[in-house]
C-alpha positions as CSV (number, residue, x, y, z in Angstrom):
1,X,0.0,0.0,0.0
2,X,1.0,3.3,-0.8
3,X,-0.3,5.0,2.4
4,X,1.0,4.5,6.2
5,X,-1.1,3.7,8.9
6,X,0.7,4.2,12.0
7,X,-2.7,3.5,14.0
8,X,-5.0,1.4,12.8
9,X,-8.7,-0.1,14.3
10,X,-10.1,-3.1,13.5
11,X,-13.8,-3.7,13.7
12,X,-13.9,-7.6,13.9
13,X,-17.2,-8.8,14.0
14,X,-17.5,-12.8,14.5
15,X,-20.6,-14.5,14.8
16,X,-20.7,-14.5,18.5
17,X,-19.0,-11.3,19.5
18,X,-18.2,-8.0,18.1
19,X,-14.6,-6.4,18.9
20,X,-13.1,-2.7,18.1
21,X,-9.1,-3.2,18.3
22,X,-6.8,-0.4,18.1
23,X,-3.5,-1.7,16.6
24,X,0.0,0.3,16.0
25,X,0.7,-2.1,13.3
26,X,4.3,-1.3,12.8
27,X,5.1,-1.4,16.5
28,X,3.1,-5.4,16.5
29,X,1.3,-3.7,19.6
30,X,-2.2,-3.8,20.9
31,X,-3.0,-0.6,22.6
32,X,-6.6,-0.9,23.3
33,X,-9.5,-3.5,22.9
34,X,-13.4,-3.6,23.5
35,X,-16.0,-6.0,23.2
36,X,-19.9,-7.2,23.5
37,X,-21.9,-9.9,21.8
38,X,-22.8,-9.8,18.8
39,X,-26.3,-10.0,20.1
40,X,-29.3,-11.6,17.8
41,X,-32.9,-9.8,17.9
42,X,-36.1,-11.6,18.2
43,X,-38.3,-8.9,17.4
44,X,-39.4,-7.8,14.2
45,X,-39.8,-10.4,10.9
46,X,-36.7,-12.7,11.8
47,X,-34.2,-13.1,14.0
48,X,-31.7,-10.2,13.2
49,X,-28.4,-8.8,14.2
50,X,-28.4,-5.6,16.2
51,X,-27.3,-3.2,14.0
52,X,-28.1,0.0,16.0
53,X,-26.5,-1.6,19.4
54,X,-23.0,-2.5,16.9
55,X,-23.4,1.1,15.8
56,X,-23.0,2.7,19.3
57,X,-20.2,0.1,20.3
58,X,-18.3,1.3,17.5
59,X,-18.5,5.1,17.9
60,X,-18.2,4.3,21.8
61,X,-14.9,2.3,20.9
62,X,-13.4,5.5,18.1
63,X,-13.9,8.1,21.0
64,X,-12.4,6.3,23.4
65,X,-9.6,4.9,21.1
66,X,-9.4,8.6,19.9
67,X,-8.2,10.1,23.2
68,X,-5.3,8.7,23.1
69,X,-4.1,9.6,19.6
70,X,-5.3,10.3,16.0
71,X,-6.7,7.4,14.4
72,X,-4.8,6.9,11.3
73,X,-7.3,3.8,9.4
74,X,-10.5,1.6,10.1
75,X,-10.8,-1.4,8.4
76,X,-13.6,-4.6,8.8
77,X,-13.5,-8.4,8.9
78,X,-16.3,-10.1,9.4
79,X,-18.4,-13.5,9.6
80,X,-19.5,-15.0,6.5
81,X,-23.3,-15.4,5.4
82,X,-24.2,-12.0,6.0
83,X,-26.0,-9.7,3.3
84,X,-27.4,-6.5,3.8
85,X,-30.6,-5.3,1.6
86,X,-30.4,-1.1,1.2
87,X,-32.8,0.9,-0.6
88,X,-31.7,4.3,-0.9
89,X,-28.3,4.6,1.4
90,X,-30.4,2.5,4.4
91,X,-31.6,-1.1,5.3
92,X,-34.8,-1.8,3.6
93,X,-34.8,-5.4,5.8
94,X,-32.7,-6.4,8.8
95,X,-29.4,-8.3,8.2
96,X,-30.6,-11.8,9.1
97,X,-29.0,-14.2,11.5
98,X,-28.0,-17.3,9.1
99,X,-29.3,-19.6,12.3
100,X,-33.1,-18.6,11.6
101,X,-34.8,-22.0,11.9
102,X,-37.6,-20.4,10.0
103,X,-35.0,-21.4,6.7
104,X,-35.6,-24.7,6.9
105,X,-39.7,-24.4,5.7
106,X,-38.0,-22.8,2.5
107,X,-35.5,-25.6,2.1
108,X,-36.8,-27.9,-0.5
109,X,-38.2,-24.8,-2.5
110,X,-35.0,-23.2,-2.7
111,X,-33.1,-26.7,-3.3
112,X,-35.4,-26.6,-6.5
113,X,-33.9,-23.9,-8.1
114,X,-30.1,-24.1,-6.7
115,X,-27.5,-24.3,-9.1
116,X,-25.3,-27.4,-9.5
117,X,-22.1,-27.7,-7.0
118,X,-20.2,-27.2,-10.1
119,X,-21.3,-23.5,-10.6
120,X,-21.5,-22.7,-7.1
121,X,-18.6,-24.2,-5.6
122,X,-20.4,-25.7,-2.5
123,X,-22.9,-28.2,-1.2
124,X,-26.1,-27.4,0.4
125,X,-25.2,-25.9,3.7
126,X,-27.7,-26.2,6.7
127,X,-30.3,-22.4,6.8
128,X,-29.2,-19.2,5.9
129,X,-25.3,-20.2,5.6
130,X,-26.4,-19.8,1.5
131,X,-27.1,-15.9,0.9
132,X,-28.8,-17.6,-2.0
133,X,-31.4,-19.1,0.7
134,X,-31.5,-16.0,2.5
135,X,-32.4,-13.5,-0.2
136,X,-34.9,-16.7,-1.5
137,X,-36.9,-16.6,1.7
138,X,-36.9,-12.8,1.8
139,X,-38.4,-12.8,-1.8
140,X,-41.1,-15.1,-1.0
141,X,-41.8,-13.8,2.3
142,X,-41.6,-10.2,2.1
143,X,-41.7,-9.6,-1.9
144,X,-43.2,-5.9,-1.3
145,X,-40.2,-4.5,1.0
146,X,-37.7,-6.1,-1.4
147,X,-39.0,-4.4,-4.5
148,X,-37.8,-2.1,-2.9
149,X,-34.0,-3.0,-2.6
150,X,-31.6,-1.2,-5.0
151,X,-28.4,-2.4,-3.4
152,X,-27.2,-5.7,-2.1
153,X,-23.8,-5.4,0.3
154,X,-21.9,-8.5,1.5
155,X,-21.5,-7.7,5.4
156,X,-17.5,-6.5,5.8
157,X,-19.1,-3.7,2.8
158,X,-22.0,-2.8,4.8
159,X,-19.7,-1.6,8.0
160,X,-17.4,0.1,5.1
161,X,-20.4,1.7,3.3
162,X,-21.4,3.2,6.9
163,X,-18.3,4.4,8.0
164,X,-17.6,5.9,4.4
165,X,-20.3,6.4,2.5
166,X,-18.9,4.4,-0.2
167,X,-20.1,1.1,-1.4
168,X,-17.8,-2.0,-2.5
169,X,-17.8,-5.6,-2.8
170,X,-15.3,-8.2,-2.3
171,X,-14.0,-10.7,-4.3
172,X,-13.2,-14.0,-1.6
173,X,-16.9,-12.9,0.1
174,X,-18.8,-13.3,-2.8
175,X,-17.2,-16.7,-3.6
176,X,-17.3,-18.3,-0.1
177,X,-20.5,-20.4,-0.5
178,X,-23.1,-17.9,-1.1
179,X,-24.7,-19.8,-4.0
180,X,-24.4,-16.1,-6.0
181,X,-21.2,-16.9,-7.7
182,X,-20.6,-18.8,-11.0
183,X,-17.3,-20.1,-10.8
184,X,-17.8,-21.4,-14.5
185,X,-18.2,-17.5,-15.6
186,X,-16.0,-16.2,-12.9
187,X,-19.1,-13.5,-12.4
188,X,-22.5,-13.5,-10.7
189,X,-25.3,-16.0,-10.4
190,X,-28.2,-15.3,-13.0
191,X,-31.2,-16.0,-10.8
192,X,-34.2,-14.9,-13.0
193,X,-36.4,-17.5,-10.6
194,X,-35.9,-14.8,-7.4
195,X,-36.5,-11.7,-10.3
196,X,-32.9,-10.5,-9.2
197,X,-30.8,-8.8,-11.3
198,X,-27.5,-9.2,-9.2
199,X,-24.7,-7.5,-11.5
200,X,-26.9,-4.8,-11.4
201,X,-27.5,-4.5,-7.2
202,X,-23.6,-5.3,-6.7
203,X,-21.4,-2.5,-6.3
204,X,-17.8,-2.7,-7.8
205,X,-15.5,-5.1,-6.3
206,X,-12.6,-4.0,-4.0
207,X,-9.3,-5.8,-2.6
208,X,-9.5,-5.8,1.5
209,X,-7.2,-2.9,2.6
210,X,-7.1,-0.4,-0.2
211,X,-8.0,2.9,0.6
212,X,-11.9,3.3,0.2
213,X,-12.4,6.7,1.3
214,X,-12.4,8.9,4.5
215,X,-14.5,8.8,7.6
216,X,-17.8,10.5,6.8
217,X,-18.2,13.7,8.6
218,X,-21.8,12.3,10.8
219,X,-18.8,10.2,12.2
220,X,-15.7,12.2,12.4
221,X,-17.5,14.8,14.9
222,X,-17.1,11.9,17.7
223,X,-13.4,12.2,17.2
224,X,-11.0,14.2,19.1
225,X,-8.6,14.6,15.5
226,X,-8.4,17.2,12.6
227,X,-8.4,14.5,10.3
228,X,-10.8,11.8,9.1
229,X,-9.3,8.1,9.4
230,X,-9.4,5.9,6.1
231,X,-11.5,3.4,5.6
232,X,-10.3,0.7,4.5
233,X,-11.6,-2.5,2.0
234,X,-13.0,-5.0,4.4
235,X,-13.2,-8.7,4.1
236,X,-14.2,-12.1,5.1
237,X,-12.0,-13.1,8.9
238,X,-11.1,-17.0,7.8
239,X,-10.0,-15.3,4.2
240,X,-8.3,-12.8,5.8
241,X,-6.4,-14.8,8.3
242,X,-4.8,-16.9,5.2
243,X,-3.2,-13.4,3.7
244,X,0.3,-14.3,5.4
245,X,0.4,-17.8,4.3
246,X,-0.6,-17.1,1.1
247,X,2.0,-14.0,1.0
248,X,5.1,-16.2,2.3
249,X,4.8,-19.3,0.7
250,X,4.9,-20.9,-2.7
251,X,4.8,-24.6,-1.5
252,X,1.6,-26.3,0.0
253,X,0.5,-25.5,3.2
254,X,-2.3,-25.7,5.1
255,X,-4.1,-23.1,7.2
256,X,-6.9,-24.0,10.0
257,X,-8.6,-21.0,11.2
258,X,-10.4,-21.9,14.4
259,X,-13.6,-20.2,16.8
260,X,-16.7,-20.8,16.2
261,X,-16.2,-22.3,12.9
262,X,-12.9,-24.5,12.2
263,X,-12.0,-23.6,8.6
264,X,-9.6,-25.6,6.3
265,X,-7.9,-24.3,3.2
266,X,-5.5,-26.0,1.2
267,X,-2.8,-23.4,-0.5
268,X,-1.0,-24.3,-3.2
269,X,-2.1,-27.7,-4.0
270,X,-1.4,-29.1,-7.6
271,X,-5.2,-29.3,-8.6
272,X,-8.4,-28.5,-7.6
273,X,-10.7,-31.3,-6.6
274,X,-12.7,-32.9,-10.0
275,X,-15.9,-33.8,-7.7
276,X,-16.5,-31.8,-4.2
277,X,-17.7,-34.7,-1.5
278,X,-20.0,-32.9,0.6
279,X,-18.9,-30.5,3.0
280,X,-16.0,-29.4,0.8
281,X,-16.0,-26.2,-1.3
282,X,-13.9,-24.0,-3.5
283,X,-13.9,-20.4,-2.5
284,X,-11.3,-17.4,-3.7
285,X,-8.7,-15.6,-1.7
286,X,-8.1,-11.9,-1.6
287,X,-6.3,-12.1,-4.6
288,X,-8.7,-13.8,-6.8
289,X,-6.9,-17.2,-6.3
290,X,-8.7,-20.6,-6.4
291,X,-8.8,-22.2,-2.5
292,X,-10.0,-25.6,-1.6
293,X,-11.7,-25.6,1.7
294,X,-13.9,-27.0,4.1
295,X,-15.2,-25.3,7.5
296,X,-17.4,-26.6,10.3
297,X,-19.1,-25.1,13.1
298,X,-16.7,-26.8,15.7
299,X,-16.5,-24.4,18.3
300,X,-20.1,-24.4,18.5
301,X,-20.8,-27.9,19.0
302,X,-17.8,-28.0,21.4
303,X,-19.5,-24.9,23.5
304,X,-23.0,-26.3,22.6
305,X,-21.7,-30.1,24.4
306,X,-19.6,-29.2,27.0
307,X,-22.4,-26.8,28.5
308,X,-24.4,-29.3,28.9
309,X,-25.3,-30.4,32.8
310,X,-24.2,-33.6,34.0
311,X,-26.3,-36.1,34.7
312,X,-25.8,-39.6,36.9
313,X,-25.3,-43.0,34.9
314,X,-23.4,-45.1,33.0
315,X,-20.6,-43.4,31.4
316,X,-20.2,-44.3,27.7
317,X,-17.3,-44.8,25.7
318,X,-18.3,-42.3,22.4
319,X,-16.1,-42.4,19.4
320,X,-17.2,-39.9,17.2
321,X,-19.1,-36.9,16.5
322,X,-21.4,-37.6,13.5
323,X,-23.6,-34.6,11.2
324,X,-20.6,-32.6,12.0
325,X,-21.5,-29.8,9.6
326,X,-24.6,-29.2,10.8
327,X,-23.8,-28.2,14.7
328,X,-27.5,-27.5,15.6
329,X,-27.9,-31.5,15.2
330,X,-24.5,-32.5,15.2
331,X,-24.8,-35.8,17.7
332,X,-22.1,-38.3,19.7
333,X,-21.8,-41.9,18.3
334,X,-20.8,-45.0,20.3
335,X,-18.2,-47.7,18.3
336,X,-21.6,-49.3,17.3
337,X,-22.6,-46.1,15.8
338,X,-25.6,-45.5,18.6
339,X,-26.4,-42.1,19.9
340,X,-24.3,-41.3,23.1
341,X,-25.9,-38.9,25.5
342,X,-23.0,-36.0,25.8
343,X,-24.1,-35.5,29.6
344,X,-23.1,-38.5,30.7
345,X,-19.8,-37.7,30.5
346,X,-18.2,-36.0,33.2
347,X,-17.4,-32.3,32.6
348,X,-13.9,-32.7,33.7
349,X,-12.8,-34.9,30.6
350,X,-15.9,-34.2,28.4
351,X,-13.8,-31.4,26.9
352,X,-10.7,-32.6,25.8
353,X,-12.8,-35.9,24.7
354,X,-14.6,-33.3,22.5
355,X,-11.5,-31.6,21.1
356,X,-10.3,-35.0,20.1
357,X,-12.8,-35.6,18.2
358,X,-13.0,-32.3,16.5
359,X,-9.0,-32.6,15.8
360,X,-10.4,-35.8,14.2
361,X,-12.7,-34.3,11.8
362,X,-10.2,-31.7,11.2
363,X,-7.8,-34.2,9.9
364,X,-10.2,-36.1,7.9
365,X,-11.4,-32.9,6.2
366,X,-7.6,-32.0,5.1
367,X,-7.0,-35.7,3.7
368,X,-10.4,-34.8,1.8
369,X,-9.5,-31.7,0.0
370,X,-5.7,-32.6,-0.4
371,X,-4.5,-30.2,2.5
372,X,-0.4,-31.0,3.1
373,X,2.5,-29.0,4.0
374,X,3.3,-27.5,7.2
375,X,-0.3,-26.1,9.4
376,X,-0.7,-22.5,10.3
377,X,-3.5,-22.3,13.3
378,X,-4.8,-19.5,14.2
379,X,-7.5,-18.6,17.0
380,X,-8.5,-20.4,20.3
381,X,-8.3,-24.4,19.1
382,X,-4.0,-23.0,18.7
383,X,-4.2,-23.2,22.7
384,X,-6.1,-26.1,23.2
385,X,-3.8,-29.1,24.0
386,X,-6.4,-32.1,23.4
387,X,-7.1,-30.4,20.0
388,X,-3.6,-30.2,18.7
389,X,-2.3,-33.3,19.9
390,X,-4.6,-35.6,17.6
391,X,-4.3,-33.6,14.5
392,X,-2.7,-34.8,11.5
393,X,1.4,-35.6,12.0
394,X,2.6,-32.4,10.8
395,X,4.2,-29.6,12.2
396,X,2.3,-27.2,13.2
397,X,2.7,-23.5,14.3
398,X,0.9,-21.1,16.4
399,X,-0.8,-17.7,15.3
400,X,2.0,-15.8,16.1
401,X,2.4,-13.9,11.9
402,X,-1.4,-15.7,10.9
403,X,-4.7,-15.0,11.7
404,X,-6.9,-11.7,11.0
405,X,-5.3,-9.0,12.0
406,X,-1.8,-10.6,11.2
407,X,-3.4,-11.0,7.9
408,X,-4.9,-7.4,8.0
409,X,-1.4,-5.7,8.8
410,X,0.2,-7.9,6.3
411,X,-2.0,-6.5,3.6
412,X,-1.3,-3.0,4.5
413,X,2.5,-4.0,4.1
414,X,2.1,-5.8,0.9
């Protein structure tokens, strides 16, 4: 990049929790961090994220961050499977939560008109994790309000469009299974069945970390500095976090990015998969480049298990966790392949017994999409012992230069 960012802020918003860092990138310091979940609404048509709440936490977090010196650059990573419908600079609809249940009565209508794994570079993924599925249940269910939609945002370009003003897209988040990406065209989905004209509701595409525009001036009056911050290209967190890797090698390796999805991506294999076995995908990186990948929600089970209460009985002996990409309904198996009651199991060993399992289906999801090479982990499964001891026999190294805002500071660098 041409510019230097001698303080930077980093709006990272996960699926469970929402976090404003203030980073001197240069210095590989962290001067100042908030945080609050990213807290899912009930009210209104759907279950929705709360949009007004992030709002104040961010502005709370710049004047705070802001007293202690200018803020030279904001940029945004984000969750996947999030889409925001605007109609004239606003949010004609909520930003859904991909969990809503209510998906589900859609399903087989929108399995009707999905294209082929071939075009769309991924399986059928449980609810809203398709933005296909989402903006096909908004259609049918509130047709009227989305006439109304002139724009269509990915979530890291919502954030960038309200702090700037200016609206993007972005390459590896339209690509990372959101059933609106032909990767036989290398251009958007034609879906005439949802009356969607999607070249035409996409704003141009923008790399993560270029130079969008400055702080909008509604915004800049919070701050305690003459000049505006730049806003910077956001992006998708797990395609983020693979920038360094990606950057510093020209062998295969393999990157896990862990929370409350672990994500696999094979750089640098030799080919691409000819047939994607469920569960895996091809997505692009930052830089346009094909990725082989497969993610699961394995930090959810593993919190959604181990909170469970204990209960009295006869332990058992589980060997497996089966339905492993759907966590909602993802279930313990015995060596007999019977359902194993989770509670059983006493909380002191139930969580390393769960890791194991998860470092399990880590590994068989690498052998699956051709992972090899050395691993780069980043997030909380690096620190957890149980988890790293059964994955595959490679070496493997900590976060330390991966993960998002290594890969963030790495594109600023680049």
């Amino acid at each position: 990049m041409s510019f230097s960012v001698q303080r930077l802020v980093i709006f990272d918003l996960g699926k469970t929790n929402a976090k404003m860092i203030l980073r001197e990138p240069f210095n590989d310091l962290t001067v100042n961090t908030r945080s609050r979940p990213n807290t899912v609404l009930t009210n209104g048509p759907y279950p929705h994220y709360d949009i007004t709440g992030l709002m104040d936490f961010i502005i709370g977090a710049l004047v705070e961050f802001s007293e202690s010196g200018p803020i030279d650059a904001i940029m945004v990573s984000t969750h996947g499977a999030g889409i925001a419908c605007m109609s004239d600079g606003n949010l004609a609809m909520p930003i859904m939560d991909y969990d809503f249940s209510g998906l589900d009565q859609s399903a087989a209508a929108y399995d009707a008109i999905r294209s082929d794994v071939t075009i769309t570079g991924s399986h059928r993924m449980p609810r809203g994790l398709h933005l296909g599925a989402q903006l096909h249940w908004l259609m049918n269910t509130h047709r009227s309000k989305m006439r109304d939609v002139d724009q269509l945002l990915f979530l890291p370009q919502y954030w960038t469009y309200w702090l700037s003003g200016v609206a993007t897209s972005e390459i590896a988040y339209a690509s990372c299974h959101t059933d609106l990406w032909n990767f036989q065209t290398g251009d958007y989905l034609d879906l005439p069945t949802l009356d969607l004209n999607l070249p035409k509701l996409m704003p141009p595409f923008s790399q993560p970390g270029t130079n969008i525009g400055p702080l909008r001036d509604e915004l800049c009056q919070y701050l305690r500095q003459s000049n505006p911050p730049m806003i910077l290209g956001g992006g998708h967190d797990s395609t983020l976090a693979l920038v360094p890797s990606i950057l510093d090698h020209v062998e295969p390796v393999t990157v896990l990015s862990t929370g409350t999805w672990i994500c696999v991506f094979a750089l640098n294999v030799d080919q691409l998969p000819l047939d994607l076995a469920f569960g895996q995908m091809i997505s692009l990186d930052p830089f346009g480049n094909f990725v082989p990948n497969i993610r699961f929600m394995g930090g959810e089970i593993l919190a959604r298990f181990s909170g469970l209460p204990e209960k009295s009985g006869l332990e058992p002996n589980p060997q497996k966790i089966e339905d492993i990409f759907d966590a909602q309904n993802a279930w313990l198996s015995d060596e007999n392949g019977a359902a194993v009651d989770p509670s059983l199991i006493p909380k002191h060993r139930r969580m390393d017994l769960l890791s194991g399992f998860l470092a399990q289906a880590t590994s068989e999801a690498m052998d699956a999409i051709g992972a090899s090479g050395p691993i780069y982990i980043d997030g909380p499964f690096a620190k957890n012992s149980a988890y790293l001891a059964k994955i595959a026999d490679r070496q493997v190294h900590d976060a330390n230069g991966s993960g998002v805002i290594s890969g963030i500071e790495r594109l600023l660098r680049s």
